[in-house]
DRENGURO-625978 format. One record per residue (C-alpha): x, y, z; residue number from 1. Coordinates in pm, 1 decimal, decimal comma, padded with zeros to 6 digits, m for minus. Layout:
<<X Y Z> NUM>
...
//
This chain:
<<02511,7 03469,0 03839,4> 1>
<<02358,9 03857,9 03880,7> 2>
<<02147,2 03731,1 04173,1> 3>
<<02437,4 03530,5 04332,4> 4>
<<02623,7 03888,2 04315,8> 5>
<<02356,5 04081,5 04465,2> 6>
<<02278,6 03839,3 04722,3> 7>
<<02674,2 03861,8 04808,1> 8>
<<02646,4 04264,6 04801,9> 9>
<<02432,7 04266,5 05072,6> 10>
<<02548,2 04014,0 05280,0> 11>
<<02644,1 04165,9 05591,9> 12>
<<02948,7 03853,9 05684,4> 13>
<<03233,5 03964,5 05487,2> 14>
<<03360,2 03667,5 05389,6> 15>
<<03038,0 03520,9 05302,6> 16>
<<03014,3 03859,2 05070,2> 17>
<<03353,2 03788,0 04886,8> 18>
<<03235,4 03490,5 04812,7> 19>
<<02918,2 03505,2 04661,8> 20>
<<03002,9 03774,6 04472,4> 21>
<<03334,9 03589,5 04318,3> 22>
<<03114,4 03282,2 04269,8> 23>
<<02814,7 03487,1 04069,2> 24>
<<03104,7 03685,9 03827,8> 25>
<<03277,4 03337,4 03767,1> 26>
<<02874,9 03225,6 03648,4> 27>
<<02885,7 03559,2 03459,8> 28>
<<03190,4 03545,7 03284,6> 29>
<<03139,7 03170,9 03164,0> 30>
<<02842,0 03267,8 03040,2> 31>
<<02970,4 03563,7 02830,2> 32>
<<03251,5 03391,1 02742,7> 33>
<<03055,6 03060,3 02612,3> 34>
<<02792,6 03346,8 02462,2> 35>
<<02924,2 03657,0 02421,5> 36>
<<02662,8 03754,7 02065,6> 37>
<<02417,4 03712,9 02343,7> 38>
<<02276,2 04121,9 02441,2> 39>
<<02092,1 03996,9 02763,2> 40>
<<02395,6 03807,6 02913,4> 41>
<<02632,6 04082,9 02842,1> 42>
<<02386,3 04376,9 03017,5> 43>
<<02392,0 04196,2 03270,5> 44>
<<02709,1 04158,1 03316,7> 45>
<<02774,5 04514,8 03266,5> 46>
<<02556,2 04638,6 03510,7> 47>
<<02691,8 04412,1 03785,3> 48>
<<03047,9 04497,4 03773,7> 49>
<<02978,4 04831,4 03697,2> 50>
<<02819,6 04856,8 04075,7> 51>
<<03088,1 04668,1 04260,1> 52>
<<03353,6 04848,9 04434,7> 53>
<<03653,8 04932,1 04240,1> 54>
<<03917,1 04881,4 04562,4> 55>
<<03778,5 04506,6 04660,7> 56>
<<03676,3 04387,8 04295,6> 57>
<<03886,5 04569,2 04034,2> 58>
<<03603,9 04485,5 03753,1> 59>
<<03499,9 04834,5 03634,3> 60>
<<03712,8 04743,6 03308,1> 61>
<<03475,2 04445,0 03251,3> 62>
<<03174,9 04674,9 03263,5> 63>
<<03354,6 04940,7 03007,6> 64>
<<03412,7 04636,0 02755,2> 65>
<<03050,1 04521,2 02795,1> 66>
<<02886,4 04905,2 02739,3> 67>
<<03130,3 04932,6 02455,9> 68>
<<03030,2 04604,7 02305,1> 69>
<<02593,0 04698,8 02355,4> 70>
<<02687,6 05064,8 02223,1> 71>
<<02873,0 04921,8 01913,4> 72>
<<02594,1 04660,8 01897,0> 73>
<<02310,6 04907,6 01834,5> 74>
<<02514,6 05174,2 01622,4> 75>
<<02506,2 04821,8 01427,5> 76>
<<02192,4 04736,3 01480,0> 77>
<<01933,7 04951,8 01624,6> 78>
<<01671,1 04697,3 01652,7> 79>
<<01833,2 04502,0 01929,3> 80>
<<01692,3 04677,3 02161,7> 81>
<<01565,9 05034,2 02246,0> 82>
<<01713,5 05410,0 02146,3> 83>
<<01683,4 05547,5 02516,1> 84>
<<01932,2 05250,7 02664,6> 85>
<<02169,1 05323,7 02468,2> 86>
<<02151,6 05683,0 02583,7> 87>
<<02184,2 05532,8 02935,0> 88>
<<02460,8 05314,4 02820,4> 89>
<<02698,7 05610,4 02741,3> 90>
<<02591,7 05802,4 03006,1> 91>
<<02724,5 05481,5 03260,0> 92>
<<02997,4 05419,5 02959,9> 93>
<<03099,4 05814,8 03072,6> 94>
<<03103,3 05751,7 03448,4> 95>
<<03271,5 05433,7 03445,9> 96>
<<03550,7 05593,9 03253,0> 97>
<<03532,6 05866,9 03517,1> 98>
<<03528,2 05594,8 03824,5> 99>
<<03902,1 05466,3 03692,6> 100>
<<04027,1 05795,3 03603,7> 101>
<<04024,6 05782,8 03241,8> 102>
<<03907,6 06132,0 03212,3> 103>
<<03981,5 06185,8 02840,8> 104>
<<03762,7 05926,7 02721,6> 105>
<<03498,6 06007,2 02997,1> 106>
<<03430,5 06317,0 02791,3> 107>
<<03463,2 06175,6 02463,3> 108>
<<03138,8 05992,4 02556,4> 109>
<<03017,5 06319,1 02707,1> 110>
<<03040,1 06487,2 02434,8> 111>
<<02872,9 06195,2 02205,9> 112>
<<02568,6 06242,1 02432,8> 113>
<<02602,7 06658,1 02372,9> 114>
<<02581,3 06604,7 02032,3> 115>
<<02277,8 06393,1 02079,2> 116>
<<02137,8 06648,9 02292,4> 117>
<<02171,6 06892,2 02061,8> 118>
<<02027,3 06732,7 01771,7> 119>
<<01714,2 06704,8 01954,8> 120>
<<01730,3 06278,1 02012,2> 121>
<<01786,8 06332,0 02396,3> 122>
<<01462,5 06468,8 02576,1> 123>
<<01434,6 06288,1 02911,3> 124>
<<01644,8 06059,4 03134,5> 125>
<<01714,0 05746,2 02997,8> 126>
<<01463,2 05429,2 03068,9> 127>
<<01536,0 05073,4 02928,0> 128>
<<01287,3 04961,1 02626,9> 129>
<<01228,6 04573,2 02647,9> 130>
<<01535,2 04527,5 02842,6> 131>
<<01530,5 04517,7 03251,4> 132>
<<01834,9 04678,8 03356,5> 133>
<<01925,2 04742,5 03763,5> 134>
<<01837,2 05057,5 03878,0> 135>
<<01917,1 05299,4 03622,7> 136>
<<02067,4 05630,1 03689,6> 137>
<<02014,6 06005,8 03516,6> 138>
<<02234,3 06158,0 03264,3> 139>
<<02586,0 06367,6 03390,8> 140>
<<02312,5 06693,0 03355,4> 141>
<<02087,1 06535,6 03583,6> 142>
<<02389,9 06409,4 03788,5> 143>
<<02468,0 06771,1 03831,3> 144>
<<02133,7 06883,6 03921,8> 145>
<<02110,6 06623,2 04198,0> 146>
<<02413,0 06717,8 04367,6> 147>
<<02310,1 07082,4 04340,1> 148>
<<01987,0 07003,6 04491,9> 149>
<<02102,5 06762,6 04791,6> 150>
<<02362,0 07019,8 04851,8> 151>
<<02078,6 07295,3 04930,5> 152>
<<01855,3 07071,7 05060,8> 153>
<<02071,9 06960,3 05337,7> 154>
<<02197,9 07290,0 05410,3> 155>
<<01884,6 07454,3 05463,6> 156>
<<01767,7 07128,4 05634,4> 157>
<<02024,4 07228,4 05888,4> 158>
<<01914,4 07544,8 05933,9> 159>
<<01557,2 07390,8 06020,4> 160>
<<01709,8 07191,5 06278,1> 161>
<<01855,0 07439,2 06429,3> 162>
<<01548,4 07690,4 06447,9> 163>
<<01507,9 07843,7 06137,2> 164>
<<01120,8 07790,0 06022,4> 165>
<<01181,1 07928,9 05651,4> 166>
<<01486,6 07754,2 05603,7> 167>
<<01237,6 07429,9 05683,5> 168>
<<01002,0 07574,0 05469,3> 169>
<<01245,4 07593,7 05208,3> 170>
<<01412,4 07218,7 05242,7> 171>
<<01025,0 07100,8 05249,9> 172>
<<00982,0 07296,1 04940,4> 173>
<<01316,5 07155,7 04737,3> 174>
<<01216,9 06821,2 04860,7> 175>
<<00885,7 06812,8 04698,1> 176>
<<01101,2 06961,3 04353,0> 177>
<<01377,5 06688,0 04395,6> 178>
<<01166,0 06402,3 04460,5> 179>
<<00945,9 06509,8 04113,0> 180>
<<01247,6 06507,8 03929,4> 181>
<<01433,5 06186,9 04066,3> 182>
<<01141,7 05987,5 04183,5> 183>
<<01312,3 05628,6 04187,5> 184>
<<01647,7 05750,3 04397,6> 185>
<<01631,9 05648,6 04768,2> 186>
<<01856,2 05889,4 04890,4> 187>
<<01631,1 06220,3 04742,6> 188>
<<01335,8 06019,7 04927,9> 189>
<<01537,3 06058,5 05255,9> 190>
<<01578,4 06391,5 05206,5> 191>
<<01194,8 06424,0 05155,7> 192>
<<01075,0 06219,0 05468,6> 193>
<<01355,9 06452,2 05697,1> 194>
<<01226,6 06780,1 05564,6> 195>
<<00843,3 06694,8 05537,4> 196>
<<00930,2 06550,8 05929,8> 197>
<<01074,5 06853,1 06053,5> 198>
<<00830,5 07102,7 05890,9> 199>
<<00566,6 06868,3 06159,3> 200>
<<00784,9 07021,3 06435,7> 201>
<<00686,1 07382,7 06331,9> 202>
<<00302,7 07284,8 06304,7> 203>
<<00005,7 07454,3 06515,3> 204>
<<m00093,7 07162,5 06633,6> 205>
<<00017,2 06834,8 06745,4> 206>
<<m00136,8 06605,5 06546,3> 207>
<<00014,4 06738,4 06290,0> 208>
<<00336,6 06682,1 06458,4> 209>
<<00293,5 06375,3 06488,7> 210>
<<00179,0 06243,7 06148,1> 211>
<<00450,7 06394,4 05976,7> 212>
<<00683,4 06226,8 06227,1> 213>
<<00507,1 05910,2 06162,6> 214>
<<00500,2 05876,9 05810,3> 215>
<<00794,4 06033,5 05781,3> 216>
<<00979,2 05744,1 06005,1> 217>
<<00785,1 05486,6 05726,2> 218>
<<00913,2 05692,0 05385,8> 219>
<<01256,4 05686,2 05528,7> 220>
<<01259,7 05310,3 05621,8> 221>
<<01135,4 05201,2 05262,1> 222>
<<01417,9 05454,1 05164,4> 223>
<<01687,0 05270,4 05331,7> 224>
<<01553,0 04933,0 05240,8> 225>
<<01660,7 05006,8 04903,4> 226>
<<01976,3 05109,4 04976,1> 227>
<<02116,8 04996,0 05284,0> 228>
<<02487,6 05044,7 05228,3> 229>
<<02439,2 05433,5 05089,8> 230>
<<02596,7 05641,6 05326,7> 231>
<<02423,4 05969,0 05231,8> 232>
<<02114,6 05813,6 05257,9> 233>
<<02230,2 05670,7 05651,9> 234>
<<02374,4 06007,5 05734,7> 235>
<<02033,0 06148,8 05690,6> 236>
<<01834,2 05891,5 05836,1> 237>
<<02115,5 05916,7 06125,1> 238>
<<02007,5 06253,7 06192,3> 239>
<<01666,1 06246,5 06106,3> 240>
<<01623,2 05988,9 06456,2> 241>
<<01895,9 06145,1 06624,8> 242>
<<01646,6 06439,4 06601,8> 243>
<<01307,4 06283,7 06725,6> 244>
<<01195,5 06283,7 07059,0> 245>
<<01281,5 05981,1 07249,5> 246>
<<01023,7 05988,1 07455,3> 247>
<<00803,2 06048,4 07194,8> 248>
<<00971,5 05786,6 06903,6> 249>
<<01180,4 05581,1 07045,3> 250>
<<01452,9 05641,8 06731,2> 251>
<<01750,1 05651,0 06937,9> 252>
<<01839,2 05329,7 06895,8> 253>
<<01815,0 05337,8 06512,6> 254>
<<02037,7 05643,6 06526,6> 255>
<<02293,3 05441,2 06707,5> 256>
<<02292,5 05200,5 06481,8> 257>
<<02365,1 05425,9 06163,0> 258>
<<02596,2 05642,2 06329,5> 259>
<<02777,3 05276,3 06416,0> 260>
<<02796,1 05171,8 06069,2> 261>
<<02890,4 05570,3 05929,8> 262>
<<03177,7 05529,1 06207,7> 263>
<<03286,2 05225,8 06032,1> 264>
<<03256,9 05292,3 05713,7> 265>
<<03533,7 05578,9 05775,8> 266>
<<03743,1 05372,7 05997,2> 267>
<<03761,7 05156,6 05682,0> 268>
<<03879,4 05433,4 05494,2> 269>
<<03529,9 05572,8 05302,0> 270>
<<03600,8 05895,0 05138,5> 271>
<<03238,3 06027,8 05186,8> 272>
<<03312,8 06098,8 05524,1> 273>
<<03557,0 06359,9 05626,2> 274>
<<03726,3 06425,5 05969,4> 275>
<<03510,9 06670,4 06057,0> 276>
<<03206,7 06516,7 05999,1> 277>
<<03364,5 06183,1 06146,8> 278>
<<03401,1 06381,0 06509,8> 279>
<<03057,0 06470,7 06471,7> 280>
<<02929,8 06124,6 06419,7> 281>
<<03115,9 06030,3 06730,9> 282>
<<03018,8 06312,8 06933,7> 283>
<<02597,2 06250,8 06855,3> 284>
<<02673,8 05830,4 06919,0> 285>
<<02800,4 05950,5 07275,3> 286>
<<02516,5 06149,6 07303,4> 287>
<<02266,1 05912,0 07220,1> 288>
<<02433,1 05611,4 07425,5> 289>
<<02402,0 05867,4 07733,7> 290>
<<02058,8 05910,0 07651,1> 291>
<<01976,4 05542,2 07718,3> 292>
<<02174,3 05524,3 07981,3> 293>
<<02483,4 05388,9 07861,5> 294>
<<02738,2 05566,9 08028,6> 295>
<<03017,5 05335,7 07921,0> 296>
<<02942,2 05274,3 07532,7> 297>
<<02954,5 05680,3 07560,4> 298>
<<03228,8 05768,8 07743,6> 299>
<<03425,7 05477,0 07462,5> 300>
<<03296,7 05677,0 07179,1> 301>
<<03390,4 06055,7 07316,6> 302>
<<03728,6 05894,1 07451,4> 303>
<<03785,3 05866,0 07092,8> 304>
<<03719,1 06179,9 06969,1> 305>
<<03882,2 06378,5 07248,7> 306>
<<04179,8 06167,3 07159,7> 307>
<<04128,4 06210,1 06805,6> 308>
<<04103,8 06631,6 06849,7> 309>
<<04165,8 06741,5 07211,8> 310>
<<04069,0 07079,5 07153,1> 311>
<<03714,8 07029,1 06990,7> 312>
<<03456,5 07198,6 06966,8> 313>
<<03260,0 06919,1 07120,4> 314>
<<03491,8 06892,2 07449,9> 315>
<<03324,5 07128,6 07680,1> 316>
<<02976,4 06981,0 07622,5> 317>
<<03151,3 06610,9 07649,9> 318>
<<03359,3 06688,6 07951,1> 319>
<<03020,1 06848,7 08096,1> 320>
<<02809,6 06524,6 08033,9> 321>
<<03122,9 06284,3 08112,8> 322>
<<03196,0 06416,7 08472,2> 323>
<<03080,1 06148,5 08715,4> 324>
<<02705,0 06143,1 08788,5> 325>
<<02594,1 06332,2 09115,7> 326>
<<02615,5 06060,3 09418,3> 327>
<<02212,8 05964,6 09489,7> 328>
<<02218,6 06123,3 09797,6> 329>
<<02178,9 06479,6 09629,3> 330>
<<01903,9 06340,7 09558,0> 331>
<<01782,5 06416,1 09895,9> 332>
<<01933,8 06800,8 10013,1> 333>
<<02212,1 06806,0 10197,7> 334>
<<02132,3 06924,5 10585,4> 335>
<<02212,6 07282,2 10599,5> 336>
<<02145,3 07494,8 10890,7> 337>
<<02161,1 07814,7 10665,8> 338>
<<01869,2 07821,5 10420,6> 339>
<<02059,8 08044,6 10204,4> 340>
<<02314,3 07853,8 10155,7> 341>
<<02056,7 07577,1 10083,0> 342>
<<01970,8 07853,0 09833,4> 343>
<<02287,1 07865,9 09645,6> 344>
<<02323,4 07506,8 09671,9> 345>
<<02005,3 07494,0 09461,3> 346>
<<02047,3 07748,7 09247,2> 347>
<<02407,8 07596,9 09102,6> 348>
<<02274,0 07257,0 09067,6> 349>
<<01967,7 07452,3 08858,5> 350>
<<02250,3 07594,8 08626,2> 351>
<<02425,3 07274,8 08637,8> 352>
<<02062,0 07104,7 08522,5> 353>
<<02041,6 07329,6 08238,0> 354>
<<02349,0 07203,2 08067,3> 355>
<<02219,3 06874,5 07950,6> 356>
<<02266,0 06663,7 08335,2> 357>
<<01964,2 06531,2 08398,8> 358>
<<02075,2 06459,7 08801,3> 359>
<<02155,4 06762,6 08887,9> 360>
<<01799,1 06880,0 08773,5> 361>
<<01622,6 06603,5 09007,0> 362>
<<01838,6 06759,3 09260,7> 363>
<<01781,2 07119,9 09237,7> 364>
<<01400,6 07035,2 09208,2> 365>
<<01442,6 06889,2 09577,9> 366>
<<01656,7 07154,3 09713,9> 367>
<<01455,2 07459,2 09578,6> 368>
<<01122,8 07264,5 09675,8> 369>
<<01214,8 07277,4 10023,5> 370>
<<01405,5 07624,1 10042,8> 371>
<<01061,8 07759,5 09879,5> 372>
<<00867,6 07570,1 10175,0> 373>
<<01081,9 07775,2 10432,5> 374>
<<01017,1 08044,8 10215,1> 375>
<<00687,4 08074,9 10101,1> 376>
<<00653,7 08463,5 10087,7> 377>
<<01001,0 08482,9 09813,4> 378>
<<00814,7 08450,3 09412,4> 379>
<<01146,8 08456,9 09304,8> 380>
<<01232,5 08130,1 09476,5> 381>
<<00879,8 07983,2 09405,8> 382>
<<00960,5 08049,8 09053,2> 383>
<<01278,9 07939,3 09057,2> 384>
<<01138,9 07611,9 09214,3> 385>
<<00881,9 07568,1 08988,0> 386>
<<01170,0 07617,2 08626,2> 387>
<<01328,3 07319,0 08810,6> 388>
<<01001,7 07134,9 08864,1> 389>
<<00971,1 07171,5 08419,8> 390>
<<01350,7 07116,9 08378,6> 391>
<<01282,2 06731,6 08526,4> 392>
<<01041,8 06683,7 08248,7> 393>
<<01332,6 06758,3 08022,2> 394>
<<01512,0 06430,9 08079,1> 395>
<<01235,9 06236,6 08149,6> 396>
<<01187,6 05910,8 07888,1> 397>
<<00809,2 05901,5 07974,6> 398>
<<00600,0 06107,5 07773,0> 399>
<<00313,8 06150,7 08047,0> 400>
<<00566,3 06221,7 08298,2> 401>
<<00735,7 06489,1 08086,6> 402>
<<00389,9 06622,7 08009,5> 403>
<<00296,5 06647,9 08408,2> 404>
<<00585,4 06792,7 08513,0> 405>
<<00645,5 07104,1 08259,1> 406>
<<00240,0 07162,2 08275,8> 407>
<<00294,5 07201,1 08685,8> 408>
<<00641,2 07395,9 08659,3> 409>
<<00514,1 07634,5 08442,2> 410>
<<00197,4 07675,9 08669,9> 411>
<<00435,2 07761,3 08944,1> 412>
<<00624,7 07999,1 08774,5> 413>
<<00290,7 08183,9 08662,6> 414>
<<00147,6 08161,0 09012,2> 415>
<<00473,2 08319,6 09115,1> 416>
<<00463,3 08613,4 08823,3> 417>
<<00092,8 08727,6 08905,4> 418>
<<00218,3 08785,8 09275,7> 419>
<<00516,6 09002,0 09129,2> 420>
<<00448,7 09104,7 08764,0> 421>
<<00714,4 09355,6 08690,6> 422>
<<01046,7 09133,5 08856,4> 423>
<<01213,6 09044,9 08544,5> 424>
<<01418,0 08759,5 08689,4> 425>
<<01074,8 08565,0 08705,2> 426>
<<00963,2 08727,9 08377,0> 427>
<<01302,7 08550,9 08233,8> 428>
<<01239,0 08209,2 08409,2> 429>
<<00888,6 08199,6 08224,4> 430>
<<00985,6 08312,9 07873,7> 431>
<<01252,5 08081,6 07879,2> 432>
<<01074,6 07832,6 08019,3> 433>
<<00753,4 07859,0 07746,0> 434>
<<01060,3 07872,1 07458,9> 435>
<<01133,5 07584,0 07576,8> 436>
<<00825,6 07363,4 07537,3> 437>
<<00730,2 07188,2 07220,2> 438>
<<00510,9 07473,7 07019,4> 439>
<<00283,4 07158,3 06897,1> 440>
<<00248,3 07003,8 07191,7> 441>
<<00199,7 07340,5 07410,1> 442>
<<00159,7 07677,2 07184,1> 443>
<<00345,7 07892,4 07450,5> 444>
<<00584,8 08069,5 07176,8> 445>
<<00358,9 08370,8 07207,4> 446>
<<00352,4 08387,1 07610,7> 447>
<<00794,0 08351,4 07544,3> 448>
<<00784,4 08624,1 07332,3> 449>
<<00536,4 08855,6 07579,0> 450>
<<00798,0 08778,7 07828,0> 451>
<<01120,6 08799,2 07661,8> 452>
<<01056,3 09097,5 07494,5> 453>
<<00914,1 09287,8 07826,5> 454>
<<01247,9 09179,0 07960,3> 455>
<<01414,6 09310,4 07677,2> 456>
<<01246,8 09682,7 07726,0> 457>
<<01290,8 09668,0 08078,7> 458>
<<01680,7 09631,8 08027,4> 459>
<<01703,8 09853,9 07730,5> 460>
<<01546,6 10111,9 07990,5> 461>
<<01694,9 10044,4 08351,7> 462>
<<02003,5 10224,5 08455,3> 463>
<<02335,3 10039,3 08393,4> 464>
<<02400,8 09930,1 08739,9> 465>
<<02022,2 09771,7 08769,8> 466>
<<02051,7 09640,3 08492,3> 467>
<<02402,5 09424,4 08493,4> 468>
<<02304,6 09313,1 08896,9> 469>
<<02021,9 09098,3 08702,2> 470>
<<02154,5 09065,7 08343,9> 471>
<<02538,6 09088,1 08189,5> 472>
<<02566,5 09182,4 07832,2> 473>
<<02669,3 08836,8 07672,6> 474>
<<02286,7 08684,1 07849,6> 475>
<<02111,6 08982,1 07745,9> 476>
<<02271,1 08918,3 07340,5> 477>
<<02170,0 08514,0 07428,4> 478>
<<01791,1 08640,2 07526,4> 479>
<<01794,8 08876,3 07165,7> 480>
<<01872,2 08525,4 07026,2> 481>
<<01605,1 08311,6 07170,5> 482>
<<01371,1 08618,1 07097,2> 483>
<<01437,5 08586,6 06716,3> 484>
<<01425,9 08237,3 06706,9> 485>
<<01074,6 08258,4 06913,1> 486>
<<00941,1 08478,5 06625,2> 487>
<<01059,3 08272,0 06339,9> 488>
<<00898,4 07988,7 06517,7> 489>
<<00607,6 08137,3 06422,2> 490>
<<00683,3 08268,9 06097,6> 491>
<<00669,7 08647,9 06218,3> 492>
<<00994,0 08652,1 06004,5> 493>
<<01009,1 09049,3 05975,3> 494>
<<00993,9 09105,3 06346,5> 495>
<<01325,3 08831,4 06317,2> 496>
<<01505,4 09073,4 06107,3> 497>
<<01490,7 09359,1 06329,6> 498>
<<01617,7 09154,9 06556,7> 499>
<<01898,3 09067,4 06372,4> 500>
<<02043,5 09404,1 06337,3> 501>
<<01996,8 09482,8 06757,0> 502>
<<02194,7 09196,8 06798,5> 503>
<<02470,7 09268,8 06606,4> 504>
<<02469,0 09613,6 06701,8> 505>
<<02523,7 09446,6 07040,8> 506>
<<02805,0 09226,8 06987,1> 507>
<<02962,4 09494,4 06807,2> 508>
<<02958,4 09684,2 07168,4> 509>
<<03092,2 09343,4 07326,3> 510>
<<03372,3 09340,8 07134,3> 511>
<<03388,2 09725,2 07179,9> 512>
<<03446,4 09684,5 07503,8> 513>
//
């Protein structure tokens, strides 16, 4: 009967679940009913409908009169089976109470176990003795540390993401701490595999990157193997993939398909995902269809989401990446008998390229290639030319072809610097252009730095109207940025925090002014 359950839990045809599950309870209760002095039967029993859900099964009160029957069994008895389950059976006596609302005698039971812990009986989590219950879970305490330490965790596992070395450091190091203390749970070995992945991304060296992206991908699979239906546990494998280099990984796909079933699971009303965190699900599935190509699958998922909030956050990125592809013929320049305009043509689809459209990029790599062949003696338009050359790399889905073309871009761009070493506009291109690169893959962090911060003294020191001709005040506050994220890259973390106090002392004049 348990096995016909379990098999029905994880069925992934609904009605095929329903029934399975109503067939292995009808098994269950028989057999409890025919042989109800029987312990084995009952814990069985007890752990099964203690783990269905609530809103589909209505059984939790079948699992409550089974704990209550072991508990009052062993108080009787305590031979019939071992002192630490029966910790755990108050401890899931406690929640179960809690998962129906009965809050009063939820912490009569709670305080049971207090007393216990206090009289010294209670030591460690509890583990069945001669009985093999499902997956047992920690006491409310350890409940409570859990939560504390996901919370963290994922919070400073953000701050990773988005550039912050310590804060990776950190998640990698309450990781390690979380899966000591809760080695069985699945969900704490997601966290593990994301943070010990992402601390690969700030390595020296790419093998290193690599490894910990590899095994990484492996811990989290065996993670969700377990428990399949957790959404936690998919919301961080979701954005663990959603992370990884295509190119590199190929994990797109697998992202899809968690951030397909976390955009069901709140479409069928889930509490464990919020609106908010629903519109970024959709917004990152969009993304990720576009990325293989799938214009239409992501245009249906940011329809939804611009429908659901017209004003998010997300729209100006969305409406960016949803405006109709540039016809193929920009592929080719368009015949201009003025080369500057051929220029400017160039330059705007460069600062189109930059915001995440791949076509525009091919196309200002053609335009700028020929305006710097009828231009040969201009290093700002070779360098220009040679950013756009890199930028292609970007979006390309081969790895060797991303590798080729940001190795010659960035040889342009230097070529073009050592003929003009003091123009900051091609000091810029290059900084931004090393910052860009993979640190593993191409340890140019230190060259981004050189460059952004002789940029930075050469504004700090030009008159205002030299200055603002080349940079306005919001870019040079967005360069200050980059430049503290460069250093943390590579852990210079006190050079960072100067940083931080020139750039608020800089938006404070923005908003001055």
């Amino acid at each position: 009967g348990s096995a016909l359950a379990l098999a029905g839990r994880d069925s992934i045809d609904p009605q095929e679940r329903f029934a399975k599950v109503l067939r292995g309870l009808k098994i269950l209760d028989r057999t409890v009913a025919a042989h109800g002095d029987l312990v084995r039967p009952r814990v069985l029993r007890a752990y099964v409908t203690y783990r269905l859900p609530e809103e589909y099964f209505y059984r939790t009160q079948t699992a409550i009169e089974d704990f209550r029957y072991l508990i009052d069994r062993y108080e009787q008895d305590s031979t019939v089976f071992g002192e630490q389950f029966y910790w755990q059976l108050l401890s899931d006596l406690a929640k179960a109470y809690m998962n129906i609302g009965k809050g009063e005698e939820a912490k009569a039971v709670q305080e049971q176990l207090e007393k216990l812990r206090r009289d010294g009986r209670v030591h460690a989590a509890p583990e069945a003795q001669g009985i093999a219950e499902a997956d047992p879970e920690k006491l409310p305490d350890d409940m409570t540390e859990r939560a504390a330490l996901m919370e963290e965790g994922l919070r400073l596992l953000s701050l990773g993401e988005a550039g912050d070395h310590a804060a990776a450091e950190e998640a990698y190091k309450l990781a390690k701490e979380g899966r000591s203390l809760f080695p069985q749970d699945p969900v704490v070995e997601a966290f593990y595999a994301s943070s010990y992945s992402l601390l690969g991304r700030y390595a020296s060296d790419s093998n290193t990157m690599f490894a910990h992206a590899v095994e990484a991908i492996e811990i989290m699979e065996n993670a969700v193997r377990q428990a399949p239906e957790n959404i936690e546990l998919r919301k961080i494998r979701a954005d663990h993939s959603y992370r990884l280099p295509e190119a590199f990984f190929r994990r797109t796909a697998a992202a899809i398909t968690d951030f397909e079933y976390l955009a069901a699971q709140y479409r069928n009303g889930s509490k464990a995902i919020d609106s908010e965190e629903y519109h970024r699900i959709l917004y990152r599935l969009g993304d990720c269809y576009l990325r293989l190509g799938m214009t239409a699958e992501a245009k249906e998922a940011w329809d939804e989401l611009l429908n659901l909030q017209p004003g998010s956050p997300y729209a100006s990125a969305i409406r960016e990446q949803l405006n109709p592809a540039l016809c193929q013929q920009l592929a080719s320049p368009p015949e201009m008998d003025d080369i500057d305009d051929l220029l400017e043509w160039g330059l705007s689809l460069f600062h189109q390229g930059l915001e995440n459209d791949p076509a525009a990029a091919e196309a200002a790599k053609v335009c700028l290639e020929k305006v710097h062949q009828l231009r040969p003696e201009e290093p700002w338009i070779e360098a220009y030319y040679g950013s756009a050359l890199a930028l292609t790399g970007r979006y390309s889905s081969d790895s060797t072809e991303m590798f080729q073309s940001a190795v010659q871009g960035l040889a342009v761009v230097s070529s073009a610097l050592r003929r003009e070493p003091k123009n900051p506009e091609i000091r810029l291109l290059r900084g931004y252009l090393c910052f860009g690169l993979p640190e593993p893959l191409f340890h140019m962090t230190k060259r981004a730095i050189e460059d952004l911060q002789w940029v930075k003294e050469w504004y700090l020191n030009s008159s205002r109207r030299r200055r603002r001709k080349f940079l306005t005040p919001h870019q040079f506050v967005d360069l200050l940025v980059s430049l503290q994220s460069a250093y943390r890259r590579l852990g210079q973390d006190a050079e960072a925090d100067a940083l931080a106090l020139e750039i608020e002392a800089e938006k404070a004049l923005l908003a001055e002014n």
